[in-house]
C-alpha positions as CSV (number, residue, x, y, z in Angstrom):
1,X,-55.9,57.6,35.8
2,X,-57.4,54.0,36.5
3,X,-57.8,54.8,40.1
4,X,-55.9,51.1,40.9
5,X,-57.8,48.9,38.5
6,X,-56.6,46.2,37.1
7,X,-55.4,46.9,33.8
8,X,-56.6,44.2,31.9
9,X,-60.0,43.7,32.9
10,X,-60.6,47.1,34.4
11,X,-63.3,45.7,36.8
12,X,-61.1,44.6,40.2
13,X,-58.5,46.1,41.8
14,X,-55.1,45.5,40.9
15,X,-53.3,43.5,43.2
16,X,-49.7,42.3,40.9
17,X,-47.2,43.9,39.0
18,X,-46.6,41.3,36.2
19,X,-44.2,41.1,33.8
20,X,-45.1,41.5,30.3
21,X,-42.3,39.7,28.8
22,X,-42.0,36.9,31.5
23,X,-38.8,36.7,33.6
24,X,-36.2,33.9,32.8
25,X,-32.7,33.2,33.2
26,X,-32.2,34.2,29.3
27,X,-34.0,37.6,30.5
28,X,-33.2,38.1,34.1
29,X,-30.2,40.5,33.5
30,X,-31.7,42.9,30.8
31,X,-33.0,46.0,32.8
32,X,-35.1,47.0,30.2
33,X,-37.1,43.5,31.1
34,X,-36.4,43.2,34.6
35,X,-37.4,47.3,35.6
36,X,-39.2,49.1,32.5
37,X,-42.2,50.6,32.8
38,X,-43.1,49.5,29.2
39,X,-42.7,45.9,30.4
40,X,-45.0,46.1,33.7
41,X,-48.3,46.1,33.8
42,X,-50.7,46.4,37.2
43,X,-53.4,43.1,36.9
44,X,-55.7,41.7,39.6
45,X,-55.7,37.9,40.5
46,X,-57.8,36.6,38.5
47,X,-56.2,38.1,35.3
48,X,-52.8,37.3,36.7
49,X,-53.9,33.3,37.4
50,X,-55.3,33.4,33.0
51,X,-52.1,34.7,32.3
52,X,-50.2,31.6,33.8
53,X,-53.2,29.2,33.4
54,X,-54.0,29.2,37.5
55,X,-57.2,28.0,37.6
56,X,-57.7,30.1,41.4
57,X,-55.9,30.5,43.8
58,X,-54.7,28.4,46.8
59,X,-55.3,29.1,50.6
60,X,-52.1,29.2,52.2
61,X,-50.0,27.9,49.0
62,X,-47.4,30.5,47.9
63,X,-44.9,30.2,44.7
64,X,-41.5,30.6,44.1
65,X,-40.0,31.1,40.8
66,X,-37.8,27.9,39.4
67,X,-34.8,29.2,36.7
68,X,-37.1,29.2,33.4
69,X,-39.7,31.7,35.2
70,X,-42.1,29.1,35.7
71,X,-44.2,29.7,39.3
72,X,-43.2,26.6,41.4
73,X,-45.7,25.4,44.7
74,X,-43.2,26.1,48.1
75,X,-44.8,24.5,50.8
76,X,-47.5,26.4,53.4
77,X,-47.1,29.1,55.1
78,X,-47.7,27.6,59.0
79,X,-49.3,30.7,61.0
C-alpha cells in the first residue's frame, strides 16, 4: 500500500485522480477510459500541473474541461 502517496513521485500526498489516457470527446463514452482502474492513477499537484504543463497553481482560479479535454480558466470563485 502507498499509504495515499502520490503515485508518481511518491513524496506528497495524492490529491487527483487523473486520467491516464486523457478524456476527450473521441474518448468520453468508452467506459474502459472513462472508469478503469487501469486508466486512473492517484497524483499530487505538482505532478498533475507537469502532466498538463501548469506551471503552479492559481489562488482562487478553477478549470473546467472544453470538448477536446483541454483544462479551460472559469472565472473566480467569489467567497
Amino acid at each position: 500500500m502507498d499509504g495515499g502517496l502520490c503515485q508518481r513521485c511518491h513524496e506528497q500526498l495524492g490529491r487527483i485522480v487523473h486520467h491516464r489516457i486523457h478524456l476527450t470527446s473521441e474518448t468520453i463514452d468508452n467506459p474502459d477510459i472513462c472508469y478503469g482502474f487501469q486508466n486512473l492513477e492517484y497524483v499530487c499537484l505538482d505532478c498533475h500541473n507537469v502532466e498538463h504543463g501548469f506551471k503552479h497553481e492559481i489562488p482562487g482560479v478553477r478549470y473546467e474541461f472544453s470538448p477536446d479535454g483541454d483544462p479551460v480558466p472559469t472565472p473566480p470563485v467569489k467567497n
